[in-house]
C-alpha positions in Angstrom: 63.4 -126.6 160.5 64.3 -125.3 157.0 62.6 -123.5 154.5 63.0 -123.6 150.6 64.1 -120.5 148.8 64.4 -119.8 145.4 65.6 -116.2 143.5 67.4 -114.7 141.1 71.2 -113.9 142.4 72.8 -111.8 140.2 70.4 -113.3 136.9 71.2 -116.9 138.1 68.3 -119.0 139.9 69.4 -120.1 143.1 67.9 -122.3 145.2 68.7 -123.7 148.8 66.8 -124.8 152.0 67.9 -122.4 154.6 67.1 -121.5 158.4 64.2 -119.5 158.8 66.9 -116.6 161.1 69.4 -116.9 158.4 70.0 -113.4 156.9 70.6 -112.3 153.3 73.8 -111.6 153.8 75.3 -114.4 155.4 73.5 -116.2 152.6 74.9 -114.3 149.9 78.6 -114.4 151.4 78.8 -118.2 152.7 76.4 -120.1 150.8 76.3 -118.1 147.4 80.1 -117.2 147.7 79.3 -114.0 146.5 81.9 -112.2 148.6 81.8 -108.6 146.9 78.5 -107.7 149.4 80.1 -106.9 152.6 79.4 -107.0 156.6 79.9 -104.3 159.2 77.8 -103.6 162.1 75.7 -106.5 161.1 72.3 -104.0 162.4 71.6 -102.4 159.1 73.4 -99.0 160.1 76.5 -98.4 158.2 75.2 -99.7 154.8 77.7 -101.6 153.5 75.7 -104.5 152.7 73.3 -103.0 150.4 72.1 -104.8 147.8 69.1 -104.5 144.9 66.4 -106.9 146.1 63.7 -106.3 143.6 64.7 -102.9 142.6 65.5 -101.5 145.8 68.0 -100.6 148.0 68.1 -103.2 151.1 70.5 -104.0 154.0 71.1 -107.6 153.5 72.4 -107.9 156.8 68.6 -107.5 158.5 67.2 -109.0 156.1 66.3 -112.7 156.3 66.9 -114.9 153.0 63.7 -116.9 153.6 61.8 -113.5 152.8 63.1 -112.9 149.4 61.9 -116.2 147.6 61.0 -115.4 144.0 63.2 -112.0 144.1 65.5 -110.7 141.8 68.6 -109.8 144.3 71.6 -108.1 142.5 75.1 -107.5 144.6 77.6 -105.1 143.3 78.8 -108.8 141.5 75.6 -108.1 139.3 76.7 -105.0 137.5 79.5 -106.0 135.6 78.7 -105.1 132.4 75.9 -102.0 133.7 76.6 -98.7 131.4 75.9 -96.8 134.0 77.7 -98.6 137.5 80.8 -98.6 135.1 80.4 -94.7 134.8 80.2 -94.7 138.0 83.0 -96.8 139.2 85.2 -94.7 136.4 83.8 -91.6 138.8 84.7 -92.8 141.9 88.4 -94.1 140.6 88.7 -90.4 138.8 87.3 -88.3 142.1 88.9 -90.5 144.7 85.9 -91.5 146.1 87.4 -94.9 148.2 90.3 -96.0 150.3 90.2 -99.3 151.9 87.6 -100.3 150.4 85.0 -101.4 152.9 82.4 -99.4 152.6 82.7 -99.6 148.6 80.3 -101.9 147.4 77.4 -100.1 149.4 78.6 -97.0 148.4 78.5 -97.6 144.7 74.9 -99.6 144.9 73.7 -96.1 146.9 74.9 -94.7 143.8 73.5 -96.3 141.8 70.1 -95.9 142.8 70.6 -92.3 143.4 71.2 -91.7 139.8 68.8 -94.0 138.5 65.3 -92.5 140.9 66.7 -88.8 140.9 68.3 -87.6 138.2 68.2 -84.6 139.4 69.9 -84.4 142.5 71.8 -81.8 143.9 74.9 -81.6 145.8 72.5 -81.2 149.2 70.4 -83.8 148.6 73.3 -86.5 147.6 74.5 -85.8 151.0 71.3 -86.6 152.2 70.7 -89.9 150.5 74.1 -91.1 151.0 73.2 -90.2 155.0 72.4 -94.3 155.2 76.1 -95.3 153.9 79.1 -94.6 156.4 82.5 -94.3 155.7 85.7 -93.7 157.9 88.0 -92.8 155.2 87.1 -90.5 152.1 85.7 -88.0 154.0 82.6 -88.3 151.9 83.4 -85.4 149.2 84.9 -87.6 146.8 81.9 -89.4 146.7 79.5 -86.3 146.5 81.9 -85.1 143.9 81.7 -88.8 141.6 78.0 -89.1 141.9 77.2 -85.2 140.9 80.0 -85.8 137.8 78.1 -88.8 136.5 74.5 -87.0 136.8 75.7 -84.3 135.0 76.3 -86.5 131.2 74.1 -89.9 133.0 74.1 -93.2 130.7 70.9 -93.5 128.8 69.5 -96.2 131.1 69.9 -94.3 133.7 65.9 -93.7 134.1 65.2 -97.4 133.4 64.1 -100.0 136.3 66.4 -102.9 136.5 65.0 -105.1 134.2 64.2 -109.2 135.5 65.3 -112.5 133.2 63.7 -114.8 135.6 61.3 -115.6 138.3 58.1 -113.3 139.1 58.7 -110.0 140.9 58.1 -110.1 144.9 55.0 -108.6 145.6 54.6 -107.0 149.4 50.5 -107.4 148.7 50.9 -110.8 147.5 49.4 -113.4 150.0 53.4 -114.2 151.2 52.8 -110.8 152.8 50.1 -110.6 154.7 48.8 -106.9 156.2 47.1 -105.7 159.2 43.0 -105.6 158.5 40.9 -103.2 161.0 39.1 -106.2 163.9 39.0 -105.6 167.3 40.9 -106.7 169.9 37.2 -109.1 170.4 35.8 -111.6 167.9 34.1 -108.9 166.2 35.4 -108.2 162.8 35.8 -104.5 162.2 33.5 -102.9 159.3 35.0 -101.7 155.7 38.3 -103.2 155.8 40.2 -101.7 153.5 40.5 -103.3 149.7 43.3 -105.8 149.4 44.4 -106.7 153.0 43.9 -109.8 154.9 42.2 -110.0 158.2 43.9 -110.3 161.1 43.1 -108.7 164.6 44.1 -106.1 166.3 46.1 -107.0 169.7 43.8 -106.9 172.8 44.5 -103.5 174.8 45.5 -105.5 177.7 48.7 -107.4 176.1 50.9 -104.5 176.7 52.2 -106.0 179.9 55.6 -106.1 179.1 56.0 -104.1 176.2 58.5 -100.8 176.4 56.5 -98.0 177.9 57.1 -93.8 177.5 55.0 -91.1 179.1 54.9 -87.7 177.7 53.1 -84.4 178.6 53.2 -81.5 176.2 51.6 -78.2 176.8 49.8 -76.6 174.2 48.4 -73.3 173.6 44.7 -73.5 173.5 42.1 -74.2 175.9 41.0 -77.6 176.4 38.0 -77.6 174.3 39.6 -76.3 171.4 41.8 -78.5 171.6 39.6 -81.3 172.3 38.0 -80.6 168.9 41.0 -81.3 167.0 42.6 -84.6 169.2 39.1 -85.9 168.5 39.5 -85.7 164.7 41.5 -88.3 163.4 41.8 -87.0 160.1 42.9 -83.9 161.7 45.6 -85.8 163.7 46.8 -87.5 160.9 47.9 -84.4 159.0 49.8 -83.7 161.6 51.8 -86.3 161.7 55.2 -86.7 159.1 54.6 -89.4 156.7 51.0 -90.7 157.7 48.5 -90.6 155.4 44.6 -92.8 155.7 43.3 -94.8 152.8 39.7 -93.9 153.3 37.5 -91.9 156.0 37.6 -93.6 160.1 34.3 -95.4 160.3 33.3 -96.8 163.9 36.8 -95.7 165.0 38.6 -97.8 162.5 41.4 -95.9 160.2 42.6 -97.8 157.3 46.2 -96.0 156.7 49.7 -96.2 156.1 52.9 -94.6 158.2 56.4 -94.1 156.1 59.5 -94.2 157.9 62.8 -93.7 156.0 66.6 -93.5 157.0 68.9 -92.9 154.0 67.7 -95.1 151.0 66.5 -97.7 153.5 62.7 -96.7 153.6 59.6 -98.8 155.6 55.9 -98.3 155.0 54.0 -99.5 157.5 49.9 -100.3 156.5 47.9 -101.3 159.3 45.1 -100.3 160.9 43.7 -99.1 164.5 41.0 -98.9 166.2 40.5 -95.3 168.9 37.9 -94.6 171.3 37.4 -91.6 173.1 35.9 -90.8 176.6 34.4 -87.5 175.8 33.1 -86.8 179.8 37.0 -87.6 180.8 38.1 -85.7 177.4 40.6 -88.5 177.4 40.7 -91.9 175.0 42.7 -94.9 173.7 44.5 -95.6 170.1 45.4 -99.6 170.0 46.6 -100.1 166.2 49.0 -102.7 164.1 51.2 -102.2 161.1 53.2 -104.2 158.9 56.3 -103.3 156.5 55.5 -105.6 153.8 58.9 -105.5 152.0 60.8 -106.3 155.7 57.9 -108.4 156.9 58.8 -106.1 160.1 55.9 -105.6 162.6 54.5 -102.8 164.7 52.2 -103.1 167.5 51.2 -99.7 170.1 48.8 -98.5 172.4 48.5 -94.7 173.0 46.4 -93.7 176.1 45.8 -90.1 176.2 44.0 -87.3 178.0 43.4 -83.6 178.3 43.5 -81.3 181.5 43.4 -78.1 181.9 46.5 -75.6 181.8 46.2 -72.3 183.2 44.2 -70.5 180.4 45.8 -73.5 177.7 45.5 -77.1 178.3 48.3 -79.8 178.5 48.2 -83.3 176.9 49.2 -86.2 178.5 50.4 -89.7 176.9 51.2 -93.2 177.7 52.7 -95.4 174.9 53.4 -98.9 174.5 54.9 -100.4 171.7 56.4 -103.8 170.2 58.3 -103.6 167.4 59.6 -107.6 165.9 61.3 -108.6 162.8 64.6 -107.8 161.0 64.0 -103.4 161.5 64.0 -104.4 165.5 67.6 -105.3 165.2 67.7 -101.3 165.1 66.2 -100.7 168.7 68.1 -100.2 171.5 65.6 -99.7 174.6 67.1 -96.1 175.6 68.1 -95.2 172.0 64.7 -95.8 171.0 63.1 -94.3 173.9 64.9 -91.1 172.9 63.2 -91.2 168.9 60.2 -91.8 170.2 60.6 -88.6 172.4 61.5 -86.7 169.4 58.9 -87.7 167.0 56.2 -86.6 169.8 57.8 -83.8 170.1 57.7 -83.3 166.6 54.2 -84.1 166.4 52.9 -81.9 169.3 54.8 -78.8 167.3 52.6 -79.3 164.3 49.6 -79.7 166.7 50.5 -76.5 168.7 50.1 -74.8 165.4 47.3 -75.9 163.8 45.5 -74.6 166.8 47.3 -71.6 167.1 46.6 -70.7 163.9 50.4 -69.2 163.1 50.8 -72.0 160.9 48.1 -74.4 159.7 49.5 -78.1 159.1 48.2 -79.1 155.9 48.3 -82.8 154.5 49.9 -81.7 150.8 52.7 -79.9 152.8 53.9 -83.1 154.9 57.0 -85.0 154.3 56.1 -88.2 152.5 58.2 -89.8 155.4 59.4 -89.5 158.9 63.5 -89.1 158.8 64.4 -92.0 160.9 68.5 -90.3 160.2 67.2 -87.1 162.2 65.4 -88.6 164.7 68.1 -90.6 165.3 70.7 -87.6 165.1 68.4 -85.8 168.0 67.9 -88.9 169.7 72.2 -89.4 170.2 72.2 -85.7 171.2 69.6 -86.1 173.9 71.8 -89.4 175.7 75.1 -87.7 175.3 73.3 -84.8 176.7 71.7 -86.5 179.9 74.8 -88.9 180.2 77.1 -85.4 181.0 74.0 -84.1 182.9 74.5 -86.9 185.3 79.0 -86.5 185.4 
């Protein structure tokens, strides 16, 4: 079964019937011959199929063709006669800022929109947003050194959005992308969905079967009834957690919110809802929620069980998870490899908890990063395998 596309490629309307699992980039390369856009490890981690697909950075290589109809898509093809990629490209010849090649056209798209959303970057932060483009050869100074030339005298457009010729812009809260809407797991629709979102349910508690599964205990320093007080406040949670932020106040134990996930220019935002309940007698409870990256059209589905027990004079926290992750951002999950983030962003987590309720240094919501670093998770999470793999030789 096909499905119909149509999009701007480059200011030209294309328009094809393709499979449903055909991704952009095998779209763009075979069927659009647009061969500047290339392929390397084909899982939307070395960056070198990044395109513009409505303005932003994507990996064309996760992402499927049939969820870009009515975008503007815009290969390194697409900036021909671009004031400002020409600077550019002049900056990269003049800095020596490629070899062979490969990794070139991502490169110079990163660039791109680098220059164009912070103008004023430093040499640190380059580095960082380039963290999402690898490249064997250069060495990566070159690079730094051609992007921080061309911000220092930037083309006038430089600040403007890519403008459109054609075709309305793709809009993740247009009905084509549908969000998670707080329901229960049961018929019964959950109360002041948040403005916008379709309704969907929530996945019954008991479909975790077979989904991936990691069990955590983390001790923390106050006694279990102070502590109690702040796992039992959502909105306190929340602040503690990188990225997260709720649209509105939980109402019968549904929070309205959205998590935002980034790794190099590649960023996710995940709105969704959840619904908790908590046992007070057992001071234990249970967090089944859903989330949806409207842009990817990648899904998240979790459970969290969790309880308190008492630790010496402190208490200790203990957690289940189960999670399903589908769509194009799964291709980036490897069972151990994700097991390993997930470790790290509890970790990470149970810190900020530890002190808010210490008090040494109070977690507020204005101070969070406005996402979790998927690059240093991931970093930690390499360091923890090689670590165990030598444990074990």
């Amino acid at each position: 079964m096909q499905t119909n596309v149509e999009f701007l490629l480059n200011g030209k309307k294309v328009s094809a019937a393709v499979e449903p699992r055909l991704h952009l980039a095998d779209f763009i390369r075979e069927e659009a011959l647009a061969s500047g856009t290339h392929i390397g490890c084909e899982q939307g981690v070395c960056g070198a199929c990044t395109v513009f697909v409505d303005g932003r950075p994507t990996r064309s290589c996760i992402t499927l063709a049939a969820a870009c109809n009515s975008a503007d898509i815009r290969t390194v093809e697409g900036f021909d006669t671009d004031p400002l990629m020409e600077a550019i490209r002049d900056s990269f010849k003049r800095h020596h800022g490629l070899q062979c090649g490969f990794c070139t056209p991502g490169m110079l798209t990163t660039a791109y929109d680098i220059i164009r959303r912070i103008p004023n970057a430093d040499r640190q932060r380059i580095r960082k947003e380039l963290s999402g483009n690898l490249c064997r050869c250069t060495g990566y100074a070159g690079i730094v050194d051609a992007i921080e030339d061309v911000l220092k005298a930037p083309p006038a457009a430089v600040i403007q959005p890519l403008e459109r010729t054609e075709a309305p812009k793709t809009n993740p809260d247009a009905p084509g992308f549908p969000e998670p809407l707080p329901s229960d797991s049961k018929p019964d629709a959950a109360p002041d969905a948040a403005p916008g979102a379709a309704s969907v349910t929530l996945p019954d508690p008991d479909s975790f079967g077979s989904a991936a599964v990691l069990t955590k205990s983390m001790d923390l320093s106050a006694g279990i009834e102070e502590a109690w007080q702040l796992v039992s406040d959502p909105e306190a949670i929340v602040a503690c957690i990188p990225g997260a932020t709720l649209s509105g106040p939980v109402k019968d134990g549904i929070a309205n919110g959205t998590c935002s996930v980034s790794a190099g220019p590649i960023k996710a935002s995940f709105k969704g809802s959840a619904r908790i309940r908590y046992v007070p007698e057992t001071k234990s409870g249970q967090l089944v929620g859903s989330g949806r990256d409207g842009f990817s059209r990648s899904g998240l589905e979790g459970r969290m069980d969790f309880q308190l027990v008492p630790h010496g004079r402190a208490s200790r926290i203990n957690l289940e998870m189960r999670y399903r992750l589908n769509g194009p951002l799964s291709q980036f999950g490897r069972p151990a490899l994700v097991e390993e983030i997930a470790n790290g962003l509890l970790s990470d987590i149970a810190q900020r908890i530890d002190a808010r309720l210490s008090g040494s240094a109070l977690v507020k919501q204005q101070d969070q990063p406005t996402s979790i670093s998927g690059l240093r998770l991931l970093f930690n999470a390499i360091k923890g395998l090689v670590r165990r793999t030598l444990s074990t030789h």
